[in-house]
MARVOLO-867214 format. One line per field, with one value per residue: residue number from 0; y, x, z of N, C-alpha, C in turn. Coordinates in steps of 0.05 Angstrom, whole numbers, plus 5000, padded with zeros to 4 digits. Layout:
BEGIN
seq	(NUM ...)
nY	(Y ...)
nX	(X ...)
nZ	(Z ...)
caY	(Y ...)
caX	(X ...)
caZ	(Z ...)
cY	(Y ...)
cX	(X ...)
cZ	(Z ...)
//
This chain:
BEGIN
seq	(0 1 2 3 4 5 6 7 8 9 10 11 12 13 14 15 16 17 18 19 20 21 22 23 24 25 26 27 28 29 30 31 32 33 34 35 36 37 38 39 40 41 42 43 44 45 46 47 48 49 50 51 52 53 54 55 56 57 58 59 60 61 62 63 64 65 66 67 68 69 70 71 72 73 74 75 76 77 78 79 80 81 82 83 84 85 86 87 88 89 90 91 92 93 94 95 96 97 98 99 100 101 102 103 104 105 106 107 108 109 110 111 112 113 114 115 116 117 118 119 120 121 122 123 124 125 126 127 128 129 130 131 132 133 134 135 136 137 138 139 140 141 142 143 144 145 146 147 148 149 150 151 152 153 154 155 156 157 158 159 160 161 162 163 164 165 166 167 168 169 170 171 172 173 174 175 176 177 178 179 180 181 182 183 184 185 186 187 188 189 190 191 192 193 194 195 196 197 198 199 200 201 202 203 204 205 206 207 208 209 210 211 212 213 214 215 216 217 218 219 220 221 222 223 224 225 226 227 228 229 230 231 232 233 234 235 236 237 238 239 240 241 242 243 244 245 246 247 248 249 250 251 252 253 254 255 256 257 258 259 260 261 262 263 264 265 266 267 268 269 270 271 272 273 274 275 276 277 278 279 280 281 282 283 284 285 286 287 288 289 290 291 292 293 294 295 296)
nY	(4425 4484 4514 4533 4589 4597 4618 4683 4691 4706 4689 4663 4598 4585 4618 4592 4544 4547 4578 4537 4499 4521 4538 4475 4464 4500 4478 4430 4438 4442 4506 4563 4625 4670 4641 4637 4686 4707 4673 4693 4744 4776 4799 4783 4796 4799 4751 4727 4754 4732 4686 4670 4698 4753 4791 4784 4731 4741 4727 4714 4708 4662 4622 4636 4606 4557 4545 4555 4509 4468 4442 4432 4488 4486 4466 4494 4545 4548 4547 4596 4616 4609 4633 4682 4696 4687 4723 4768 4770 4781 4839 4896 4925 4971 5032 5044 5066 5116 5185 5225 5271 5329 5396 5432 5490 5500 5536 5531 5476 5467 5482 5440 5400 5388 5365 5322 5292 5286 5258 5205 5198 5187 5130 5101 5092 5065 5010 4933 4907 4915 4928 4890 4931 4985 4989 5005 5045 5075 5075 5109 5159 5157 5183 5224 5252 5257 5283 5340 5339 5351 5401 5434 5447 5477 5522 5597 5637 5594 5569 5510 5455 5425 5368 5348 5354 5321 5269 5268 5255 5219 5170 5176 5154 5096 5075 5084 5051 4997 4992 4989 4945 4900 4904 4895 4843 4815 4769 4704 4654 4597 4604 4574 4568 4599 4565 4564 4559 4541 4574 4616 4609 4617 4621 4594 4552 4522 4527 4468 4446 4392 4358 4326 4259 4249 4208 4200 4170 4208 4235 4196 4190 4184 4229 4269 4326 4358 4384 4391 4385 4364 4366 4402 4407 4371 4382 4376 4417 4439 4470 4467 4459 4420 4393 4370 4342 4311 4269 4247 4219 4182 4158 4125 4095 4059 4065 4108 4175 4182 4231 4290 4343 4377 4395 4380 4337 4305 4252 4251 4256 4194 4166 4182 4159 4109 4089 4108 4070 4029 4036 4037 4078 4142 4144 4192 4219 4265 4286 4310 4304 4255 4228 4240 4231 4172 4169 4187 4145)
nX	(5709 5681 5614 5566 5529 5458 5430 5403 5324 5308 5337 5341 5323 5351 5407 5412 5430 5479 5506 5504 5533 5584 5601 5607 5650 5689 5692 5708 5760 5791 5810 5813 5769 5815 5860 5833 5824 5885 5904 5865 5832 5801 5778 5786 5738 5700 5688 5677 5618 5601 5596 5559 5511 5498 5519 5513 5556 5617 5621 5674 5691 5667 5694 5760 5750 5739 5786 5829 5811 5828 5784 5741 5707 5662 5611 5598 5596 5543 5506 5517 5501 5454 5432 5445 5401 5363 5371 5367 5317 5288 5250 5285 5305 5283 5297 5279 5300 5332 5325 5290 5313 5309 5273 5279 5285 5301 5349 5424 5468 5510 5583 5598 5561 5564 5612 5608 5567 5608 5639 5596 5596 5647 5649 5613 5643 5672 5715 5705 5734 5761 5798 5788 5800 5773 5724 5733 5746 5696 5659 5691 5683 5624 5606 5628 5611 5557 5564 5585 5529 5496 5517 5518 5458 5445 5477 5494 5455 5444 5397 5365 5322 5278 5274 5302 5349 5351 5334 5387 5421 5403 5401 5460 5479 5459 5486 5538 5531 5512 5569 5599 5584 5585 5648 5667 5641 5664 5694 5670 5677 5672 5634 5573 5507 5448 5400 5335 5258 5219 5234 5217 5237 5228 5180 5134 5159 5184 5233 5259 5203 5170 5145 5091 5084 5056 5043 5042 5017 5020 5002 5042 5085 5115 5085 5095 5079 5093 5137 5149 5198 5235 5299 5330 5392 5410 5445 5484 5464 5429 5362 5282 5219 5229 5278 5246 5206 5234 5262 5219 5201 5244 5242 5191 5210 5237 5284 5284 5306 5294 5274 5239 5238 5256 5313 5370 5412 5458 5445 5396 5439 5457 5417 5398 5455 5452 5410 5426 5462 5438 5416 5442 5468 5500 5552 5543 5514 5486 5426 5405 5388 5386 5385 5329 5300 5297 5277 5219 5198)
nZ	(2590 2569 2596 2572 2564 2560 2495 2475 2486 2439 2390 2325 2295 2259 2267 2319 2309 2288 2321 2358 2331 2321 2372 2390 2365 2375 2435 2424 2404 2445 2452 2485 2495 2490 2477 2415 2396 2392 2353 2316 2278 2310 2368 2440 2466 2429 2405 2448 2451 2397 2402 2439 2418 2426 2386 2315 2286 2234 2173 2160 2220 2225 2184 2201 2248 2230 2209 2247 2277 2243 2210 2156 2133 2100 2110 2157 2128 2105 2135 2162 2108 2108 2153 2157 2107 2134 2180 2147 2128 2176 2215 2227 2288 2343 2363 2410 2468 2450 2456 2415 2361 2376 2360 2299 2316 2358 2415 2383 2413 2463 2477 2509 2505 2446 2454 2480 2445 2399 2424 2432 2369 2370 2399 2374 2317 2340 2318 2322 2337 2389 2443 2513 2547 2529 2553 2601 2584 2563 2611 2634 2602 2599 2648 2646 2614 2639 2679 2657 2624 2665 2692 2643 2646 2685 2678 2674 2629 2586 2558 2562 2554 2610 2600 2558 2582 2630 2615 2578 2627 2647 2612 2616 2662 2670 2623 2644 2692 2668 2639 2683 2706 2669 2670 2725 2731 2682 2632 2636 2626 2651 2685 2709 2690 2715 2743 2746 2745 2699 2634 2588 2523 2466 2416 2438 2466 2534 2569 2609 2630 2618 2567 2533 2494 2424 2389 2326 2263 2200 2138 2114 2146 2217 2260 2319 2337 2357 2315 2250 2221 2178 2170 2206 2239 2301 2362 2415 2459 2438 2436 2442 2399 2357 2387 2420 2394 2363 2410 2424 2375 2381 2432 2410 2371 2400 2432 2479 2507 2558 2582 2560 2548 2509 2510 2486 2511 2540 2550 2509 2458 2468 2458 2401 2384 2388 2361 2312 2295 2301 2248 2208 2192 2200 2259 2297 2336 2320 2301 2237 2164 2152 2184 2214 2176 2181 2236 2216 2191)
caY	(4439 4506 4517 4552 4609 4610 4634 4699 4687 4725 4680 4644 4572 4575 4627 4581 4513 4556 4578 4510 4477 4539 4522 4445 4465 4505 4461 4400 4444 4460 4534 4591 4654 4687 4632 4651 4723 4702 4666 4699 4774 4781 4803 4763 4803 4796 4724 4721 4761 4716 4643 4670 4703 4780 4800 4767 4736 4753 4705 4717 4701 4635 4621 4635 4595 4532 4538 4546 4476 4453 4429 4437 4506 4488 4458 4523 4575 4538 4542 4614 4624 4601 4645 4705 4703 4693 4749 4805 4776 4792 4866 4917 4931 4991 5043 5061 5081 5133 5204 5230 5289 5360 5403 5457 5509 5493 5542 5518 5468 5489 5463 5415 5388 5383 5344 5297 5279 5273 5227 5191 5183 5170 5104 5079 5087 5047 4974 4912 4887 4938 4904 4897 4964 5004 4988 5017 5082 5080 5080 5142 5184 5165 5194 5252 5262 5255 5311 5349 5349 5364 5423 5450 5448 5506 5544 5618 5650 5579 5555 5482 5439 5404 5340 5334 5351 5298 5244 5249 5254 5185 5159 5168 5146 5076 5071 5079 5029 4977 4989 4981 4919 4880 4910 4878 4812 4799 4751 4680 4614 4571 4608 4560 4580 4595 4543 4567 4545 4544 4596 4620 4611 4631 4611 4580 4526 4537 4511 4465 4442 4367 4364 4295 4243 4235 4199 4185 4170 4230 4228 4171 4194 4192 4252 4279 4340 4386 4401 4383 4383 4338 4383 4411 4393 4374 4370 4382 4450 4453 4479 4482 4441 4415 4371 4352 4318 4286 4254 4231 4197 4162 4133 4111 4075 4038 4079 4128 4189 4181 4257 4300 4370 4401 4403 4363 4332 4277 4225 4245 4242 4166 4151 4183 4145 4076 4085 4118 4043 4002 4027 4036 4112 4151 4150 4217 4235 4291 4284 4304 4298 4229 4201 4241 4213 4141 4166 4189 4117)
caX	(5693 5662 5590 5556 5506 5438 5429 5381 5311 5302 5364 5329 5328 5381 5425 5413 5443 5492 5522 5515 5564 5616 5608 5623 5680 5713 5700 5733 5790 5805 5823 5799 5766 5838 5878 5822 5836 5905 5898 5850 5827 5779 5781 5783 5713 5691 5685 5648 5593 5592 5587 5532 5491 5499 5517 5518 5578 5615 5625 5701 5694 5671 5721 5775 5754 5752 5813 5847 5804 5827 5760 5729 5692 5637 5584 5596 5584 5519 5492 5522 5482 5412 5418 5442 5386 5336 5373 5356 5283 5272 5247 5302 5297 5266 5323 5265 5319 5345 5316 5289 5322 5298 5264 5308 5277 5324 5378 5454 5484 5533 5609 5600 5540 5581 5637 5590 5564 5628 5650 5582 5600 5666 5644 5600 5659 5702 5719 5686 5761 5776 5806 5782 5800 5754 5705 5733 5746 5665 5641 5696 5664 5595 5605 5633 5583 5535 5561 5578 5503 5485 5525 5499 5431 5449 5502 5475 5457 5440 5366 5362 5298 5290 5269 5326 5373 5337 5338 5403 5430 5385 5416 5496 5478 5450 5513 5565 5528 5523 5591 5608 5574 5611 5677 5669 5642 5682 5676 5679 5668 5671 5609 5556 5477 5430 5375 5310 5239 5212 5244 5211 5256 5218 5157 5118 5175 5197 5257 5247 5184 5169 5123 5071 5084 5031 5065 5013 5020 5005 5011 5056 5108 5109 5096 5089 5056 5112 5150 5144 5219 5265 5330 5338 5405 5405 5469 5497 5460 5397 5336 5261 5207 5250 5287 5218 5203 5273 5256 5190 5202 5261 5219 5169 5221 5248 5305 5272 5330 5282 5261 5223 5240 5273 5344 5389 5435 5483 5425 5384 5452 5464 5399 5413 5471 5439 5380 5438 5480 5422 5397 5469 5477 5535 5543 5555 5499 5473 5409 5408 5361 5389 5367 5308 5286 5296 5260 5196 5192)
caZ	(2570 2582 2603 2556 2573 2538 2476 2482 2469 2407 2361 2307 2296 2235 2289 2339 2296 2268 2343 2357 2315 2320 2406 2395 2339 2394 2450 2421 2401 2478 2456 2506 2485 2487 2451 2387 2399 2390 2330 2296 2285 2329 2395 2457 2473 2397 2400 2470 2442 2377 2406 2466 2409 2434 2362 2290 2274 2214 2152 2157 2229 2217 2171 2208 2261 2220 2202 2269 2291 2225 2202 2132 2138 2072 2127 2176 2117 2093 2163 2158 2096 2118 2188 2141 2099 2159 2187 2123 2131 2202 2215 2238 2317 2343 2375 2429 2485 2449 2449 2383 2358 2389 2339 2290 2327 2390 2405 2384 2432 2476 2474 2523 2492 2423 2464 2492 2416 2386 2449 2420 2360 2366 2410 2359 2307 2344 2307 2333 2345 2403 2473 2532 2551 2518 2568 2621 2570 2554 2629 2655 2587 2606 2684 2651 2601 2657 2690 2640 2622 2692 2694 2628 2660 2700 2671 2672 2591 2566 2562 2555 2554 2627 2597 2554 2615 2649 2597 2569 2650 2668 2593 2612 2684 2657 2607 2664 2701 2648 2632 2716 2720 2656 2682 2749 2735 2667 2607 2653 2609 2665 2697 2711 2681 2738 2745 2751 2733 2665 2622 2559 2501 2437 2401 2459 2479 2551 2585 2640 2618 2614 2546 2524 2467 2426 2363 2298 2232 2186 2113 2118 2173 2243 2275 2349 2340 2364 2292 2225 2202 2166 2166 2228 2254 2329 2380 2452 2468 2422 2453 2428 2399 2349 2406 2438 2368 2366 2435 2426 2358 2391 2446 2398 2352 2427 2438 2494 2516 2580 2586 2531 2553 2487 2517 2472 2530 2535 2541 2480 2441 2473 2455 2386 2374 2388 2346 2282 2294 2292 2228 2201 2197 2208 2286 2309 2357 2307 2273 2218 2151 2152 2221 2216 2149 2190 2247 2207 2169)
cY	(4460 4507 4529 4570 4599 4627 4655 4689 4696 4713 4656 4624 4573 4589 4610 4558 4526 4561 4550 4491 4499 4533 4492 4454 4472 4494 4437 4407 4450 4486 4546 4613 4671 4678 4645 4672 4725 4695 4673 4735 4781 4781 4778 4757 4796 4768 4714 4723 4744 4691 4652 4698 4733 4796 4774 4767 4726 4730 4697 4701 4660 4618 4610 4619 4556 4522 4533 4520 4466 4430 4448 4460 4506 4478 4482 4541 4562 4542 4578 4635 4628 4616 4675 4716 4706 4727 4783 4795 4783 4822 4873 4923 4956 5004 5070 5075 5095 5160 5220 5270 5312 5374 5426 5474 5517 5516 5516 5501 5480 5475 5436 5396 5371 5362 5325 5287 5270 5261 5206 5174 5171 5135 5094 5082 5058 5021 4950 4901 4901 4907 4915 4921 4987 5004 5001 5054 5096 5093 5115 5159 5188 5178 5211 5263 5269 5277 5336 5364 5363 5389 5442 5459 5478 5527 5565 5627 5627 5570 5525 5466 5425 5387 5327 5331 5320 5273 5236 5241 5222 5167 5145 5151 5113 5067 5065 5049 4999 4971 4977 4948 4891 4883 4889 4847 4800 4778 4720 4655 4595 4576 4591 4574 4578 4580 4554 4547 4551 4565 4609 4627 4625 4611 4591 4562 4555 4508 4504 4449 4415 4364 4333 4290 4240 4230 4184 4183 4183 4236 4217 4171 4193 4215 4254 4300 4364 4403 4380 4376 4362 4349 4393 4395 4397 4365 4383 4416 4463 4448 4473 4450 4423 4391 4351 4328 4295 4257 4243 4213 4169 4144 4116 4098 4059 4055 4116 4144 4194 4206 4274 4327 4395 4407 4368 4357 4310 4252 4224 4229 4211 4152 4160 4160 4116 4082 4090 4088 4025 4013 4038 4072 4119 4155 4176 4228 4261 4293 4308 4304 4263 4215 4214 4232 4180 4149 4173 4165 4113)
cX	(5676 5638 5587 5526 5484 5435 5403 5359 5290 5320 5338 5336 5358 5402 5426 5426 5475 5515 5525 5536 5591 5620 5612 5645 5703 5713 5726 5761 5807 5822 5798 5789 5798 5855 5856 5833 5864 5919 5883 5851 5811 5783 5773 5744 5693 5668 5670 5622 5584 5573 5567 5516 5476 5506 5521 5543 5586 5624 5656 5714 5693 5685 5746 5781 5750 5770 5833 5836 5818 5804 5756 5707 5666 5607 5574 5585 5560 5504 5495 5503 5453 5407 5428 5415 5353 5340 5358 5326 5273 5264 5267 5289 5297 5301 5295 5281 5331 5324 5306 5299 5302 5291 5290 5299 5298 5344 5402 5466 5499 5552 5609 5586 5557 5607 5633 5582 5581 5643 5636 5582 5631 5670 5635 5613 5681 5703 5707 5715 5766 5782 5785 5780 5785 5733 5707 5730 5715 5659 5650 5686 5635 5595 5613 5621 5558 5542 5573 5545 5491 5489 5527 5471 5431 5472 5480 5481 5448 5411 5373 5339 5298 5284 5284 5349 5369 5348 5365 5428 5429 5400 5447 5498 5476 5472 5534 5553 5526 5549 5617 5612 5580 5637 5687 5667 5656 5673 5688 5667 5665 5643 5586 5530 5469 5405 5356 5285 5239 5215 5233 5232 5247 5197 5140 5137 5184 5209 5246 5223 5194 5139 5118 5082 5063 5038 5039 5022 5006 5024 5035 5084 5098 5114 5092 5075 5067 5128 5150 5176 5230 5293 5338 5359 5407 5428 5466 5481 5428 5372 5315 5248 5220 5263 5261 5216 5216 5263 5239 5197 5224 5255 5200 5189 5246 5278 5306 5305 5320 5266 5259 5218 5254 5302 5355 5425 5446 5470 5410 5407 5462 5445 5394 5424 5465 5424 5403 5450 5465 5408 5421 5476 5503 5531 5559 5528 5482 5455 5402 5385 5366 5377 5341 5287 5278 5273 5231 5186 5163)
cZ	(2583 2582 2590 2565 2555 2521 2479 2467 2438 2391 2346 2311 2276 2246 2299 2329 2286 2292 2346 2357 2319 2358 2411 2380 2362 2419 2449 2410 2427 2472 2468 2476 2474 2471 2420 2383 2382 2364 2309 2289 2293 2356 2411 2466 2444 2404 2431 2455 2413 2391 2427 2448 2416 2405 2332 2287 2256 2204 2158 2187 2229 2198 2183 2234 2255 2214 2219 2286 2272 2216 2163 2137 2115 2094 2139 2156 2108 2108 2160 2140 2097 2146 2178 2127 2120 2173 2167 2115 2155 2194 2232 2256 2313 2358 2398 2455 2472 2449 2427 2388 2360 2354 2329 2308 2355 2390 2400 2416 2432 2470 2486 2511 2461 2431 2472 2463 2404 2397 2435 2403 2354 2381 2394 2326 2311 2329 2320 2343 2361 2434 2490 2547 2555 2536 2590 2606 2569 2583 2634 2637 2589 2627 2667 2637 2620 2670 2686 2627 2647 2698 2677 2630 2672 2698 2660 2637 2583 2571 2547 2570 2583 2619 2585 2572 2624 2640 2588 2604 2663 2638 2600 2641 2678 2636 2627 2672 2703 2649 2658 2724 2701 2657 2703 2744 2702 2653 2628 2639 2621 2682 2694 2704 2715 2729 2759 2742 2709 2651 2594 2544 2475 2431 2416 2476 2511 2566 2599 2648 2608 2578 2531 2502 2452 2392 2345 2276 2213 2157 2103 2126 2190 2250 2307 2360 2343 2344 2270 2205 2196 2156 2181 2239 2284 2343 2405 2456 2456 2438 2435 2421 2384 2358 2416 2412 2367 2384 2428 2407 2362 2405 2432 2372 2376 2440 2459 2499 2548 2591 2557 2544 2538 2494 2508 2490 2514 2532 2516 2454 2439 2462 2408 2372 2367 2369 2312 2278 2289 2266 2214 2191 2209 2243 2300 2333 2339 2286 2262 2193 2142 2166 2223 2199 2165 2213 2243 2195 2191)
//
């Protein structure tokens, strides 16, 4: 089973449940990145950037990948739905690395200039299904955009701004180099996470991080102090306070997972599973608003 990267810390909680379950679906199917690809319509690269939370992915995708596990896809779009609508309440990201458009006053770009834009936008045309390929096509048009611009800078008769020279020069430079440095090292599923110290994830939780029990009875549940929910589903990979809760209320109904660090391993789910059997629950390891209903009693 492949190692899974961290999800970036900016993916919502209902993103974050929603990857989740589509990275156990295609674990326990033992298909690769490339068999999907294969099977589905979505690129090999597509479906990297879905399941490790680099772009939203699409309704259709999830779909189509229930179907090649052969699973019931009505759980996946529901999860789908609730990390959609979180999505069209966030606020729209800022597009501060880009340059804001030069005033009318400007003379006419030159040709080159015009060939470098409609390189531009012909990249951010391209389909979300493109191969591998394309990446190598992106970097050699950024290097030649790059000097392209450079050598509009000083071509005699043309006046051009030095700060746009500059900017969009240090721009295509920064593109190749990107584009250099996922060339070389490649989409690798078997790549192991680097282990550091305590990682900030989102909303104060940080990886790594050992975090206190302190289990009370408040308006007539147990709580811990760390989250308030009774729907949050929790499996193999879930981060955040969320998990801390999980844990603690487990220890405090005898069924300790032994560490209370928000990482939903192989021991919380063991400890999980014991606690769903002894109070006759479905035993899957995944609470649930079932097992968490039992563990607030």
């Amino acid at each position: 089973m492949p190692r899974w990267k961290e999800l970036p810390a900016e993916t919502s909680n209902s993103e974050r449940q929603l990857l989740v379950q589509l990275r156990r679906l295609k674990d326990h199917s033992d298909l690769s990145l490339a068999a999907l690809a294969s099977r589905t319509s979505y690129s090999r690269s597509s479906w990297e950037r879905y399941l490790n939370g680099k772009k939203p992915v699409p309704r259709k995708a999830v779909e189509e990948l229930a179907r090649v596990c052969g699973t019931e896809p009505t759980r996946l779009i529901v999860l789908y739905d609730v990390a959609e609508r979180a999505r069209a309440k966030a606020p729209a990201p800022g597009r501060a690395d880009e340059p804001s458009s030069p005033p009318r006053s400007v003379q006419p770009s030159s040709p080159a200039q015009d060939q470098e834009q409609g390189q531009e936008q012909g990249r951010e045309q391209t389909p979300d299904q493109d191969s591998d390929q394309d990446q190598d096509r992106d970097r050699d048009q950024a290097q030649e955009s790059a000097s392209t611009s450079a050598s509009a800078s000083v071509r005699p008769g043309r006046t051009v701004p030095l700060g746009w020279t500059l900017a969009a020069v240090a721009l295509a430079v920064a593109v190749a180099f990107g584009a250099g440095v996922l060339t070389a090292r490649g989409w690798d599923d078997e790549a192991p996470a680097e282990k550091t110290g305590p990682v900030a994830v989102g909303a104060g939780y940080l990886r790594g991080q050992t975090y206190k029990c302190a289990v009370r009875r408040q308006d007539g549940e147990l709580r811990a102090g760390h989250s308030d929910t009774r729907e949050m589903l929790l499996d193999i990979n879930s981060t955040g306070f969320d998990v801390v809760e999980a844990q603690c209320l487990l220890r405090e109904k005898g069924f300790s997972p032994g560490v209370f660090d928000g990482l939903y391993d192989e021991r919380t789910k063991g400890a999980a599973k014991t606690f769903q059997q002894a109070h006759h629950l479905v035993v899957d390891g995944i609470i649930g608003p079932d097992t968490w209903r039992e563990l607030r009693r």
